[in-house]
N, C-alpha and C positions, 0 to 999 in steps of 0.2 A: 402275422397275416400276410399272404400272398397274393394280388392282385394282378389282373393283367399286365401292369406296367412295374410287378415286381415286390417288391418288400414294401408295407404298407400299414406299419402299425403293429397294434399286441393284439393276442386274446389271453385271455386266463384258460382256456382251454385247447386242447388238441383236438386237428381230424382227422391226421395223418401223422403216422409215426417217420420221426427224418433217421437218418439223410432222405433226401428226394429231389426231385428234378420238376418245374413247373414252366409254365408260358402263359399266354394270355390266349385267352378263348373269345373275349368279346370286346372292342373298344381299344384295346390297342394287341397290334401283332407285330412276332418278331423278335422279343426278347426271350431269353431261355435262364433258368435262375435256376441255381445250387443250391439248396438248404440245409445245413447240416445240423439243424437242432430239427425236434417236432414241431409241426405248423399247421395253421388255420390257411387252407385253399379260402379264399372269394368265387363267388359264382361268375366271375368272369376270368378266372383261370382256368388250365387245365394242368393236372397235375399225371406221372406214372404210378402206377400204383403196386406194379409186380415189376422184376427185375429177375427172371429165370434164366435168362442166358446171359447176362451184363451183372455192370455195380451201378450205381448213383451216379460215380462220377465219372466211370465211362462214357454212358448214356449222356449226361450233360453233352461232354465234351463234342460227341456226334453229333448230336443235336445242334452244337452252336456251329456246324457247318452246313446248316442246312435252313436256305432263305424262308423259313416259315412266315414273313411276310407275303411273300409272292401266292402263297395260299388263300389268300384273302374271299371270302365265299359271298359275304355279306353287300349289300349295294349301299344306305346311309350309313351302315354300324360295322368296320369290318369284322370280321369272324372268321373264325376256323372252326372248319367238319375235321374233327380228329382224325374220321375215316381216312381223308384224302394223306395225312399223317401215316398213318400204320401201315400202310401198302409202301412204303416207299424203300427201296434198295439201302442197305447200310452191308459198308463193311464189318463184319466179323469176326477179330481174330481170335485164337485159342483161347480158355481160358486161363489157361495160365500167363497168357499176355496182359491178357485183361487186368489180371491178380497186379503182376507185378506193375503195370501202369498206377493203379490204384496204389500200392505201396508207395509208390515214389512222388504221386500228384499229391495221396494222402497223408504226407510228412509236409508238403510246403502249403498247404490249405488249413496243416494247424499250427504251422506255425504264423500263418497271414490271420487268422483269427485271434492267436494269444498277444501278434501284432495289434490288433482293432480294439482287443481289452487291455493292453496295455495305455493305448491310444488315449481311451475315454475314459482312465483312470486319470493319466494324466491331464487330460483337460478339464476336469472337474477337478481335479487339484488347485491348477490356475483358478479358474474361476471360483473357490472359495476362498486363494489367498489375495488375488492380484488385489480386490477391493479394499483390504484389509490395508495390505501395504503400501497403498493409493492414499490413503488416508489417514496413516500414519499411525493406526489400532496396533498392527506390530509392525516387528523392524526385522531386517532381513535375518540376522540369526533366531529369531524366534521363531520364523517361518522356516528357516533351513531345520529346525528342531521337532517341528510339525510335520514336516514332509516326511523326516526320514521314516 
């Protein structure tokens, strides 16, 4: 799930097929997120939906140079009018620039992913041995025989 201020949870279902690009529409402004699985927008996101001149992660990247805070529409809750969004000047370049931007951001975004699952492999690793061997259940080569 996607909320204003970003990654926020699971659904067991989809509303948008990823990659995609979201921000916060209501409550907090300013941030710009990448998704690269399918995801649940929150109604206090906003997300793209089409992508006919760009990719995902061009679009992001654009995006995150542009103060969508300073947008702020709202007087106690801030907000963003999309509208005041989609009128705004972006550079454009070919697409085949675009292509190969994507080729090259899109090798180090999977590899910073199979970093993140590698990550949380290993930290549930610890944490099903550390207690184990805290306590003396096993001993370090039986855990080094687990791990492997």
């Amino acid at each position: 799930m996607i909320a204003a201020s970003g990654p926020s949870g699971t659904h067991s279902e989809k509303r948008v097929s990823g990659p995609g690009v979201c921000t916060g529409r209501s409550g907090v402004l300013g941030g710009v997120y990448y998704v690269a699985e399918d995801f649940w927008p929150l109604n206090t996101s906003l997300w793209i939906k089409e992508y006919p001149h760009t990719t995902p992660l061009y679009a992001f990247h654009a995006l995150l140079d542009i103060d969508i805070g300073s947008f702020n529409a709202g007087s106690a809750v801030p907000t963003l009018n999309r509208n005041h969004i989609h009128n705004l000047p972006v550079v454009k370049p070919p697409m085949t620039a675009i292509l190969a931007f994507d080729r090259i951001v899109g090798e180090l975004y999977a590899r910073r992913n199979a970093n993140l699952v590698e990550s949380r492999t290993l930290l549930a690793t610890r944490d099903a041995l550390l207690p184990k061997l805290m306590s003396g259940e096993i001993r370090v080569r039986e855990a080094e025989a687990l791990a492997a």
